[in-house]
N, C-alpha and C positions, 0 to 999 in steps of 0.2 A: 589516236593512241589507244592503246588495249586499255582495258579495264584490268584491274589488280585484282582480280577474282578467286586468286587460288593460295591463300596466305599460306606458311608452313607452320608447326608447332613454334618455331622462333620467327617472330616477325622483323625483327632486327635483319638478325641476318637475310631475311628474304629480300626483305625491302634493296638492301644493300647491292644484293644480286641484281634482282629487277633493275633498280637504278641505274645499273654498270651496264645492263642491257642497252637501255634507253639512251644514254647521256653520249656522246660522239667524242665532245674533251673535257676532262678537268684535270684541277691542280691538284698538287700534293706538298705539304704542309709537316714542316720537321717541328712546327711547333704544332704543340695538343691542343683540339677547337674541341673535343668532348671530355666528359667528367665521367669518370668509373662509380656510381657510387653504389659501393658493393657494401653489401650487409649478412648479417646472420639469417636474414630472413629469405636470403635468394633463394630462388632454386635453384639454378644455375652454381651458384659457390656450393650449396651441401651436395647437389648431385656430382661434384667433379672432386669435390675434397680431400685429400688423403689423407688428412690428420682429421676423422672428426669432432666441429665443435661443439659445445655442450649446450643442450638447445633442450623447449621442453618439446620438443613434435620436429618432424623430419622434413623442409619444406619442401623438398625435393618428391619425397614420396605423397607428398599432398597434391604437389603439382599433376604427378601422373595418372591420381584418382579423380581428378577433375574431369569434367567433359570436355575434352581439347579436341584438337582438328588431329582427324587422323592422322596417324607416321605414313609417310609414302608406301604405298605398296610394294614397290621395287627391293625396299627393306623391310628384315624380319625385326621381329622382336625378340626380344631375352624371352626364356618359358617362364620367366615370371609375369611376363608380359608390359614389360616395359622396353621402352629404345636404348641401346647399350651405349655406356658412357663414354663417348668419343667424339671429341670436337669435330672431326673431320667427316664424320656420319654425319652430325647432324649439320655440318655446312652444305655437304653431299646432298642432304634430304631436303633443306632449302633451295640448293640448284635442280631436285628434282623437280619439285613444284612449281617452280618458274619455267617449267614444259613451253609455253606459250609465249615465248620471248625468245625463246635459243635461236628462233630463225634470223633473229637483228643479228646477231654476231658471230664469228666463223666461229665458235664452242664446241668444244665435243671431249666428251671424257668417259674415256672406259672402264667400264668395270672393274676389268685386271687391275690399270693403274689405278682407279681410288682404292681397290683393299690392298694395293701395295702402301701407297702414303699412309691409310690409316695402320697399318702392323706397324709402320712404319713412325708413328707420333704415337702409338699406346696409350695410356690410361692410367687413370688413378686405380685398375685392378687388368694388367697383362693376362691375366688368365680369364676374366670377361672378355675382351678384348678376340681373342683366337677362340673362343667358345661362339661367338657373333661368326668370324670368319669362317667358321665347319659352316657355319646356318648358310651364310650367304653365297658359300659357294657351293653348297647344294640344291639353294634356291634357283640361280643360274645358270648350274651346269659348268662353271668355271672350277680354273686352279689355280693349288694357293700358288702365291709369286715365288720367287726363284730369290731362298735367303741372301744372297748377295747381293740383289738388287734392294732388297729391304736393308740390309745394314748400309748401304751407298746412302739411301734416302732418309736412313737414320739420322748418320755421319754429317748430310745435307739439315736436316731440320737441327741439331744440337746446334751449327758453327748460326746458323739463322738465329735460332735464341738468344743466345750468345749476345750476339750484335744488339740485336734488340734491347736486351736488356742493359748493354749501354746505351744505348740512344735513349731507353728509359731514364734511364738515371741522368742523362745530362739535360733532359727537358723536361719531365715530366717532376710534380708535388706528390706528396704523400700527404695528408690531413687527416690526422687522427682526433677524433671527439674526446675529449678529457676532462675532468673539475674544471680545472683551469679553463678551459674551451670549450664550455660544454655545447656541441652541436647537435642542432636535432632534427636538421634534415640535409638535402644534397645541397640545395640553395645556401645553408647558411657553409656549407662546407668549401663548396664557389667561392664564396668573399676572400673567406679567410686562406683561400690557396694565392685566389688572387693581390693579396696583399703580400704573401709570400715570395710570389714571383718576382712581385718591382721590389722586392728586398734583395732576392738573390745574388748572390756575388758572379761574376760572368760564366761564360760558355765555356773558358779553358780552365777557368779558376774549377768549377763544378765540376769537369772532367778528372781532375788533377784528387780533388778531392773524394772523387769515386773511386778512383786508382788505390789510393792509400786505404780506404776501407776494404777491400776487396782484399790486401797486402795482408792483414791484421787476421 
């Protein structure tokens, strides 16, 4: 087996990649085996934010001043010099660094298509967004995609959310820290989801009930 030699600025999502390379079958699970626990401190949440929250320092920009593993070279940076705020870049930049693994699985992904999906899922700032896209398709030599295939891929990613975010809401806890429940870290937020769950009223009752919230 290869060695995992080449992590990406997200080792999450590398790992993930990698794995998918590696692994022949696995299952897939409509109920949640991981915990989000997201905080004021992410990077990740202030770098993607659009509303932001009131913090005393930016974690996001702390992250980028840190000594991190380079961004792939294959992408540019913002002239601030940072990686431009798009989920799909930096999934992209993950698959790029996992170079040494694409020969396990027939993969391949072009250029044109990933800056069409990425114009295509946008950002918490659309105009960073297509300021990236000048860069990278002058870095390339490519053109931008063909706006109707970007709103097709739009159209595609919105009915996908969508869904998702039912599926969310019929499996998935929310656990918020409070007086009442004061939680002070992921582990104790775990219990207390977990208690939630074997309370829960069933799968159609919680759908039924997501319905009317959504009504209102």
């Amino acid at each position: 087996m290869k060695e995992l030699n080449s992590p990406a600025m997200t080792p999450d999502v590398y790992s993930g990649i990698v794995f998918s390379h590696l692994t022949e079958e696995y299952l897939y699970s409509n109920e949640p085996l991981a915990i989000n626990g997201a905080s004021i401190h992410s990077g990740g949440t202030a770098a993607f934010e659009k509303k932001k929250i009131k913090r005393n320092y930016d974690p996001a920009e702390k992250f980028w001043k840190e000594p991190n593993i380079p961004f792939h070279e294959d992408l540019p940076l913002m002239h601030s010099g940072r990686p431009v705020r798009s989920i799909p870049v930096i999934v992209y930049e993950a698959y790029l660094q996992a170079k040494a693994f694409h020969d396990l699985k027939l993969i391949s992904i072009s250029k044109s298509s990933q800056l069409a999906t990425t114009l295509a899922k946008s950002g918490p700032d659309p105009s960073e967004i297509m300021e990236w896209a000048g860069l990278f398709c002058a870095k390339h030599n490519v053109e931008m995609p063909n706006q109707l295939l970007i709103r097709f891929r739009s159209l595609k990613d919105r009915l996908s959310r969508l869904l998702f975010r039912l599926k969310r809401g019929a499996y998935s806890n929310r656990v918020i820290g409070s007086i009442r429940v004061p939680l002070q870290n992921v582990f104790e937020a775990s219990l207390v989801a977990g208690f939630v769950k074997d309370a829960q009223p069933s799968l159609l009752q919680r759908i039924r009930n997501r319905i009317k919230r959504m009504e209102k």
